[in-house]
C-alpha positions in Angstrom: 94.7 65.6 -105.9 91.1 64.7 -105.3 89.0 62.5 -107.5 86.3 63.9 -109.2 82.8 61.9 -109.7 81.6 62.6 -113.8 77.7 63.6 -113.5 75.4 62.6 -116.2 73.7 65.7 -117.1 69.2 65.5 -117.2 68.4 65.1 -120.9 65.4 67.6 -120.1 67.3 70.3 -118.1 70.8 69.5 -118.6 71.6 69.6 -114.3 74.1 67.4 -113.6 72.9 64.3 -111.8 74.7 62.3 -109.0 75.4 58.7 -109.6 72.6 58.2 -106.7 70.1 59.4 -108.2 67.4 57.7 -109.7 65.3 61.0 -111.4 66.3 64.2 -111.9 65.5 65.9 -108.7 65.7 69.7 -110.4 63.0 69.0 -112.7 61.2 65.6 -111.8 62.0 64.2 -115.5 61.8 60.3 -114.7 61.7 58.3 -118.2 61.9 55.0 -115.8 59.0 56.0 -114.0 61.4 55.5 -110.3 60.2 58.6 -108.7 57.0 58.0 -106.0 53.7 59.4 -106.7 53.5 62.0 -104.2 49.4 61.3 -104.3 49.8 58.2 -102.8 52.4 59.3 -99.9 50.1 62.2 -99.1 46.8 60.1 -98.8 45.8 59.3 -95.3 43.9 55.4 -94.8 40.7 55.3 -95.3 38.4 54.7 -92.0 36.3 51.3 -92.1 33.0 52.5 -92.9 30.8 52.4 -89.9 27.7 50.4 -90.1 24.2 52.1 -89.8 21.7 51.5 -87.8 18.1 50.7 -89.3 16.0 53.6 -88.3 13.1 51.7 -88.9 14.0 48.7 -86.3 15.0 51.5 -83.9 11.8 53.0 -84.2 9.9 49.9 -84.0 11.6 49.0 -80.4 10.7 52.2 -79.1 7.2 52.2 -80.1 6.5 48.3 -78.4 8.7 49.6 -75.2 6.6 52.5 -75.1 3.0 50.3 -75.7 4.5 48.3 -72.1 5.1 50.4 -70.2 1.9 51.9 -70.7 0.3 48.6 -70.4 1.8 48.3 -67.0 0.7 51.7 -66.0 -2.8 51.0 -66.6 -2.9 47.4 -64.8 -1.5 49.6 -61.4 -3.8 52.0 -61.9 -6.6 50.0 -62.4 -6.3 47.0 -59.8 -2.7 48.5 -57.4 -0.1 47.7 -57.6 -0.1 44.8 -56.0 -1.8 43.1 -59.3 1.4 43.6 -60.9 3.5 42.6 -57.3 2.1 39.6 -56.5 1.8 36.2 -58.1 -1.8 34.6 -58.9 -2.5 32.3 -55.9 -4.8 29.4 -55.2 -6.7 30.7 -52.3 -9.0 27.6 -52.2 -8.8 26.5 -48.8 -7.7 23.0 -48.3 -10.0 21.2 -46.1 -10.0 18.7 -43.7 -10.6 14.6 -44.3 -13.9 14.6 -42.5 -15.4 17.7 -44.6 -13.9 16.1 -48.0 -15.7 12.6 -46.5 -18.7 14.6 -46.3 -18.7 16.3 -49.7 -17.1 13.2 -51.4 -20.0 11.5 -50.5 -22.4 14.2 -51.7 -20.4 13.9 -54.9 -20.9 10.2 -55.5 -24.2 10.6 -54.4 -25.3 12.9 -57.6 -25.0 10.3 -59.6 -27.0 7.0 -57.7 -30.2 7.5 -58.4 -29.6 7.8 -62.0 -27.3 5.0 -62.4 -29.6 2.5 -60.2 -32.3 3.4 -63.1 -29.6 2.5 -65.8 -28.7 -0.8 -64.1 -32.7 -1.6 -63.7 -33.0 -1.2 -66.9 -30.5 -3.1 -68.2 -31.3 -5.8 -65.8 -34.7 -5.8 -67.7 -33.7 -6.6 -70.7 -30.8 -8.8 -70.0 -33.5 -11.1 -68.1 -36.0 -10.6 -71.5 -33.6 -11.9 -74.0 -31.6 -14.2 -71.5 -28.4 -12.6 -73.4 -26.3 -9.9 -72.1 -27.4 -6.4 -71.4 -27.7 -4.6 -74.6 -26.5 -7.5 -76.6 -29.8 -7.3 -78.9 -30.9 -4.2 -78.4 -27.6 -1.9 -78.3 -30.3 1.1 -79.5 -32.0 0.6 -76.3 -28.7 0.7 -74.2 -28.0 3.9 -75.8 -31.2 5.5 -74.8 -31.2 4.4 -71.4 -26.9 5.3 -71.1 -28.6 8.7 -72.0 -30.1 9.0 -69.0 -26.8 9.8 -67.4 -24.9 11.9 -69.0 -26.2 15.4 -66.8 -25.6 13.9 -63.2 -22.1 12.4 -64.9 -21.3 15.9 -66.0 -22.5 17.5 -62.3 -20.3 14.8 -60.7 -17.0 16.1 -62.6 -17.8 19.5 -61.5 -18.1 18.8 -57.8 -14.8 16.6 -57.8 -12.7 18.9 -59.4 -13.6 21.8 -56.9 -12.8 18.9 -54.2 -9.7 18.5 -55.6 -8.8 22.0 -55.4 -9.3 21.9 -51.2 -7.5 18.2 -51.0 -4.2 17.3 -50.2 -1.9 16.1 -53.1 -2.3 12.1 -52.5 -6.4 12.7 -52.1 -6.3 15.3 -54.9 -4.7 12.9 -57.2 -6.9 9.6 -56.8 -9.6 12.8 -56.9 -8.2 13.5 -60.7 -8.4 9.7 -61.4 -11.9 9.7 -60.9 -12.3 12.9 -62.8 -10.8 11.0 -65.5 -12.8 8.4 -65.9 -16.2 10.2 -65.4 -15.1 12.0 -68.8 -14.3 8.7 -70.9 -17.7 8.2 -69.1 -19.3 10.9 -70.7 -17.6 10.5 -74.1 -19.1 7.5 -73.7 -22.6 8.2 -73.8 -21.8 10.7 -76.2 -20.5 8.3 -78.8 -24.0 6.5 -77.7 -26.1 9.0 -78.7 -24.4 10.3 -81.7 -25.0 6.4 -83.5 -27.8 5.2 -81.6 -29.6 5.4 -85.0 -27.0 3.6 -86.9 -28.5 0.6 -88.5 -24.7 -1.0 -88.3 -24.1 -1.2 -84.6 -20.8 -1.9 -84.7 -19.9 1.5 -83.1 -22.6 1.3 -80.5 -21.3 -1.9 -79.5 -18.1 -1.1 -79.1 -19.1 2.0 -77.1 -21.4 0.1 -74.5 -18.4 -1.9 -74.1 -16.7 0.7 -73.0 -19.3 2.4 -70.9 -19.7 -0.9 -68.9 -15.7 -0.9 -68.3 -15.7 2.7 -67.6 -18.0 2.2 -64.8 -16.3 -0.8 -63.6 -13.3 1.3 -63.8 -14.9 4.1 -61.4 -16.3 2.1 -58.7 -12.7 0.9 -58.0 -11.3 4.6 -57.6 -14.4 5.5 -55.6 -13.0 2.9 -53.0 -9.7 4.4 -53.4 -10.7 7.8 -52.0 -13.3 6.2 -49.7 -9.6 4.6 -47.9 -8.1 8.1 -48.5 -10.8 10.0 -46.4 -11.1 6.8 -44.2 -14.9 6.2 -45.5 -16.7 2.8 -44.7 -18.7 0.8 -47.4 -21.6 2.4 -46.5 -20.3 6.1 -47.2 -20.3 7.6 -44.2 -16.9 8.7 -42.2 -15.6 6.6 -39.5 -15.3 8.5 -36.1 
């Protein structure tokens, strides 16, 4: 005889339930709330949102590619396109040790006559007041230091287009001398600016200087001079 299973009957529709169940699967009546919600089986995982772009950015990197290109267009058509091509190049030509000797000469030469006036001078009044030059009258020193100050600034401009056509080692003891025929002229600057100073403190201190600076400048004058194999006398060996 075969055993029969007793089936709760659904308190809302009165079907017979199996032992298995765990709602009434004839008319969904779930008072322990078992059943799943058939929303949340049915609904699909939401996508990541995707990020959006910043149309203003966007726009902006268009607009500045745009601006060079067209910058670019108008260099070729303007100059070629080499302009674009090629690299800027020093074309200076370098020249040779006798035609530096010659225009290294013509250099130091700009500035002789007036220095041999500032040394006169100086000489002068060193030999009035039996003192150092300037010593007493540093106003003085700054008048006559005037003096140099435009064949000091042609110098500089004819070494540094020497330097351009010289080989590195020349070119370089060229710069050294550039370098002190500035502090030279800031020099005579600072002269000028407080030769009316009734302390002279400043002037002083700046006629030390000049004096130094000078010193300074004979000795790389030499230097070249050995570069460009130039006796005493400034003129080229053969």
């Amino acid at each position: 005889m075969a055993e029969t299973t007793a089936k709760t009957p659904c308190a809302r529709c009165g079907m017979p339930m199996s032992a298995d169940w765990q709602w009434c699967q004839a008319c969904g009546y779930d008072p322990d709330r078992r059943r799943p919600d058939p929303t949340v089986l049915a609904a699909k995982p939401a996508r990541p949102p995707r990020p959006r772009r910043r149309l203003g950015g966007l726009i902006v990197v268009l607009v500045t590619a745009l601006v060079a290109v067209g910058v670019v267009l108008w260099v070729v058509v303007r100059n070629g396109p080499d302009t674009v091509l090629a690299p800027t190049v020093d074309t200076t030509p370098q020249l040779g040790p006798s035609e530096l000797a010659v225009r290294f000469n013509a250099a130091v030469a700009t500035t002789t006559d007036a220095e041999e006036t500032f040394h006169q001078a100086q000489a002068a009044a060193s030999a009035a007041c039996g003192c150092p030059s300037g010593e007493t009258d540093p106003q003085g020193f700054a008048r006559d230091a005037a003096a140099l100050l435009p064949s000091q600034k042609a110098q500089e401009e004819q070494l540094v287009e020497l330097s351009r056509a010289a080989s590195a080692d020349v070119a370089e003891h060229l710069q050294a001398m550039i370098d002190v025929n500035r502090r030279i002229q800031a020099d005579i600057v600072t002269l000028t600016e407080h030769s009316g100073d009734t302390d002279t403190s400043r002037l002083l201190a700046a006629q030390r200087s000049l004096l130094k600076d000078l010193a300074v400048r004979s000795n790389t004058i030499q230097t070249v001079q050995q570069d460009l194999n130039i006796p005493d006398e400034g003129q080229p060996r053969n």
